[in-house]
N, C-alpha and C positions, 0 to 999 in steps of 0.2 A: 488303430495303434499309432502313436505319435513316434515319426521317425527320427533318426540323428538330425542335428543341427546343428552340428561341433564348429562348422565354418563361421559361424559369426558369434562371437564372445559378449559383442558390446554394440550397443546403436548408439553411444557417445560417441564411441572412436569414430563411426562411419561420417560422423556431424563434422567431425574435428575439435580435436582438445580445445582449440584457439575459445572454442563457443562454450566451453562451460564454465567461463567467467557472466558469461550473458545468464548464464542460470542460476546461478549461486551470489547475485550480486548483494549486496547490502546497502543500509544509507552512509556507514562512512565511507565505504569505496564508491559511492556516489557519488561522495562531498571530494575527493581526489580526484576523478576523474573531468567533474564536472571546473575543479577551482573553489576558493572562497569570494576569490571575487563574482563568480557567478552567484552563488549559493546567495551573498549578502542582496544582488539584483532582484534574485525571484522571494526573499524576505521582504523587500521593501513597496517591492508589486507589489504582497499580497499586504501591506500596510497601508497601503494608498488605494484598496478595496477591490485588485486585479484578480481574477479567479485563479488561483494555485495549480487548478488543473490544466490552464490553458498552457504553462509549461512545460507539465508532467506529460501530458496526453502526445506531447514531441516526445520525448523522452523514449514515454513506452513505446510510441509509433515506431523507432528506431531501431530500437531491442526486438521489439516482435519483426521488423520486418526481417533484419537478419537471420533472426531464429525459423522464419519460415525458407528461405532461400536454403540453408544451412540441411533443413528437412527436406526441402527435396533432391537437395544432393545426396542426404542419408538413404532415398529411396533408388540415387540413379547407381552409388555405389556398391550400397546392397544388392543390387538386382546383374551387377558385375560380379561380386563374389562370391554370388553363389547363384542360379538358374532360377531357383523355384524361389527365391527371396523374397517375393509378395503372396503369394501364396500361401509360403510356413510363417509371415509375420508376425501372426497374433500369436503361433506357437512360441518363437522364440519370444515374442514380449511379457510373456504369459513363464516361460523358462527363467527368462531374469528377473521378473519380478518376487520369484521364489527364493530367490537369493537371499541372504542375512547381509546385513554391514552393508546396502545401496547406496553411495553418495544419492543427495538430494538429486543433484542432476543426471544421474541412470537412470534414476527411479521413475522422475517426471518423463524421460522420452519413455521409457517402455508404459509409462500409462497412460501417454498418447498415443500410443500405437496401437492400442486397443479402445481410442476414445474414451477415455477417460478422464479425469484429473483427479485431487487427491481428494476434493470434495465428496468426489462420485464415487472413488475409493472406497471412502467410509460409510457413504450413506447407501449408497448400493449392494457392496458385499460386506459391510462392518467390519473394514482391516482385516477379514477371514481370508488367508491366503488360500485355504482349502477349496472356495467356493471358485477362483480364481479359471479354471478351467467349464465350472458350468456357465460362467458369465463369457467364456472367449469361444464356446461350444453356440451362445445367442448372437454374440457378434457375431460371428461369423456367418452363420445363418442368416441376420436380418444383411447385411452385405451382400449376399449372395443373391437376396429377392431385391435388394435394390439393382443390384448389378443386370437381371432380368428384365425387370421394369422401363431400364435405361435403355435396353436394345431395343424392348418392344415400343418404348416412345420414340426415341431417336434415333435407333440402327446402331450398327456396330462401330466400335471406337478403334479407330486404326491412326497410327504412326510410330513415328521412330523421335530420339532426342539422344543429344550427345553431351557429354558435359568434357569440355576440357578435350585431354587423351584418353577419358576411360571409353569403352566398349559403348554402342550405340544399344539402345533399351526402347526396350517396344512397347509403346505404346497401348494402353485397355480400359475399358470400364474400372476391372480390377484396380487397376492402379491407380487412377483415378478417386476411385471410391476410400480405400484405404489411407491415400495420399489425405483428402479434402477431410477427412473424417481425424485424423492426427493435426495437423493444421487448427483444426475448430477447434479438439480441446487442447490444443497448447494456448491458442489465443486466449482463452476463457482465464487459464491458469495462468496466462504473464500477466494481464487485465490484473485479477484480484493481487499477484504477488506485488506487483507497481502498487496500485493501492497501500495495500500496506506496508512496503518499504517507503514511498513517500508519507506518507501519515505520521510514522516513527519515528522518519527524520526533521520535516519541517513542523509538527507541532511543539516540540520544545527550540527550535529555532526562533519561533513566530514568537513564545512565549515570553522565553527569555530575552530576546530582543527588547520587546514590547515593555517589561518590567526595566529594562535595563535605564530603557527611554526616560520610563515614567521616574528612574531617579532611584531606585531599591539596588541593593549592594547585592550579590548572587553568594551563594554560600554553599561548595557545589560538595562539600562531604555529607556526608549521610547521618553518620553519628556525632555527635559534641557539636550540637549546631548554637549559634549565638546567637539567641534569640534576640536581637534588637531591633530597634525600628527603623524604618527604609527598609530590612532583607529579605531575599526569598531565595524557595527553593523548588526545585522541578521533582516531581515522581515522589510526593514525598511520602515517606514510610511508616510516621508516627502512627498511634496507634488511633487512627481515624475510624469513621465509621467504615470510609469505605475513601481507598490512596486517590487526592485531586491531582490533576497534572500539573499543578504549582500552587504554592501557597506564599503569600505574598504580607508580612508584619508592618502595620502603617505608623500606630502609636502602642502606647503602652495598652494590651487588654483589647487592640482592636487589628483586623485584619481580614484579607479576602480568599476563599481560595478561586482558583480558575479550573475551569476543565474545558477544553478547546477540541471539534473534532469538526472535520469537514462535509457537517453531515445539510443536505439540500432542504428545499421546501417542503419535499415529502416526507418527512421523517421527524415531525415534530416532536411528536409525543415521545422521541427519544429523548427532543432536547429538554422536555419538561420534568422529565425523569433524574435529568441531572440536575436540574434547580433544585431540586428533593430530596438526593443523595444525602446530602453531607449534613451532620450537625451542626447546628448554628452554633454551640460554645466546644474545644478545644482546651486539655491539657498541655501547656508546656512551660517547662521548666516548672512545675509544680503549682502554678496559677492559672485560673483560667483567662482564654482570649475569646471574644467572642465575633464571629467568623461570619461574614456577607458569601456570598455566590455569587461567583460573572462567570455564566456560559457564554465561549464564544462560537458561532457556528458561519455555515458560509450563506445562508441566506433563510429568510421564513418565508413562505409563502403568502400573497395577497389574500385581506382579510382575515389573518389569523389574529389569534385573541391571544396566545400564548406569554407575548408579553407583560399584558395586564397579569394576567394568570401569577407567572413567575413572580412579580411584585409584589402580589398578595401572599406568599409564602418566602418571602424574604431575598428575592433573587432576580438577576435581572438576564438578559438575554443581549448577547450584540451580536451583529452581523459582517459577516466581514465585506461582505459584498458594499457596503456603504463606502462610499468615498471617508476616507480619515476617519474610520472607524476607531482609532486609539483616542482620538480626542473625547469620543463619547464613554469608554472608558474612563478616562482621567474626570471626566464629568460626573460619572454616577458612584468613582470616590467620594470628589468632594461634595455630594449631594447624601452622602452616606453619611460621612466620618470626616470632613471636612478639609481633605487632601488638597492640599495646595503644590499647583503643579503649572511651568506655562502654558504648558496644553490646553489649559480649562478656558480660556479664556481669548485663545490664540487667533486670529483672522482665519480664514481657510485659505488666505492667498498665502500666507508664509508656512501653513504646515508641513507641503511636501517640503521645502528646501530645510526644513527644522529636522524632519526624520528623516534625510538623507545624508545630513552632518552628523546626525547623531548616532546612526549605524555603522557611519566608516571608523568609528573608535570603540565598535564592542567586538569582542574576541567570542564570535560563533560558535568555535570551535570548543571551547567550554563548556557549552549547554547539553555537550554530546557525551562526555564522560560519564 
């Protein structure tokens, strides 16, 4: 029979409120926190062929590390407020996950507390809250054989730790065990949530940049768009086969759309998927336009064919990983449609100093509405 556990209401509050901005962040409180003037720095990296993640992976490193410090003060202050506080943890995480109305950030600590995240939420117990106690009934169990395991390899785990003025907390396997096992799935779930809050933010930053460069007028409402030439627009909604992350009007009847994701070497046949995506002709304003493909991704892998591939169905591939990869864009315009741009033609020794002038006059923050 599961006993009271009235003493602890919230494994948020044991964290401190201060940390659930760390959980709940998004990309424009990114783009604040972070500055414009930054945000344009790590756009211009990744124009001049810098790996995006190489900023990001700080980023995250930051956020998780806090987030982990923060947990095990969640474990030194719980185990002050109440005796048995590692012991009933998975009850009480298993109590407030039963709850209605979770902020995001309750929900993620109590389904670390049970090693979980929200992946494993779903595809383990299928969002069924009911199953909720036969899955903290296994944890626990499988815990308890490692916690066994741990004695018989390495002997008994003894000490003390003090945090601050709270109470001195004893040291165990238990704790130990419980601790490193919330820790792993928070890591897993800050990983994916970084992922795609950076994805969200810097793909139409990257895009729109990039278009703004090439010379196209941005036109950032949704409805009553003015279709003329030089304009684009980000996420756009017409009635496509399937929404490109920008579409981009060159001339009269002609134009490209983009779809941009930071997807690696090994994942091609995603990117070929999107060469595929889209129809080549386009309604709008009651004429048709008929529509090229530029997937941009962060790199292919050695010896792929996929380029070829993509050309033979109308579409082309760039990499961002290429030093001055926009230039090669503005190139397979005017190899398309005849886009005349400086870019096409540019030395490589004045390109950076060309998109660095020409980013410190576009308004970022636009791209994000």
């Amino acid at each position: 029979m599961v006993k009271s556990l009235s003493k602890i209401e919230s494994l948020l509050n044991l964290m401190g409120n201060e940390y659930e901005e760390l959980l709940s962040k998004s990309g424009p409180e990114l783009v604040k926190k972070l500055g414009i003037d930054t945000i344009k720095t790590m756009v211009f990296d990744v124009l001049s062929g810098k790996n995006l993640r190489d900023s990001t992976e700080t980023l995250t490193r930051r956020r998780l590390a806090l987030l982990n410090t923060a947990t095990v003060a969640m474990f030194l202050k719980g185990a002050e407020t109440q005796p048995d506080f590692i012991q009933d943890l998975p009850q009480i995480a298993e109590r407030i996950l039963k709850q209605k109305r979770l902020s995001k950030a309750e929900k993620w600590v109590a389904q670390w507390a049970l090693g979980l995240t929200g992946k494993a939420l779903q595809n383990v117990l299928r969002d069924d809250a009911t199953l909720l106690a036969e899955y903290r009934e296994r944890y626990v169990t499988t815990c308890e054989e490692v916690i066994q395991e741990s004695i018989q390899s390495f002997g008994a785990l003894n000490g003390e730790v003090k945090l601050g003025e709270h109470a001195i907390t004893e040291l165990s396997w238990k704790f130990m065990v419980y601790l490193l096992a919330t820790v792993g799935a928070q890591t897993l779930t800050i990983h994916g949530s970084d992922k795609s809050i950076h994805g969200k933010l810097f793909e139409p930053l990257i895009l729109g940049t990039l278009l703004s460069i090439l010379g196209f007028k941005y036109i950032p409402v949704a409805d009553n768009r003015d279709y003329t030439e030089r304009t684009f627009w980000l996420s756009s909604s017409t009635s496509e086969q399937r929404e490109s992350d920008a579409t981009a009007l060159i001339k009269a009847g002609q134009g490209v759309r983009f779809d941009i994701g930071f997807i690696g070497r090994g994942n091609t046949e995603i990117s070929l998927d999107k060469v595929t995506r889209f129809a080549h002709e386009s309604e709008l304003n009651d004429s048709k336009w008929f529509m090229a493909t530029i997937i941009i991704v962060d790199r292919i892998g050695k010896g792929s064919q996929i380029q070829e591939i993509a050309q033979k169905v109308g579409g082309d591939i760039v990499q961002m990983s290429m030093g001055y990869w926009p230039q090669e864009v503005a190139q397979i315009l005017h190899r398309r449609v005849g886009f005349e741009h400086p870019l096409v033609n540019m030395p490589r020794s004045e390109i950076r100093e060309y998109l660095r002038k020409s980013i410190s006059s576009i308004e970022l923050l636009d791209f994000l509405s």
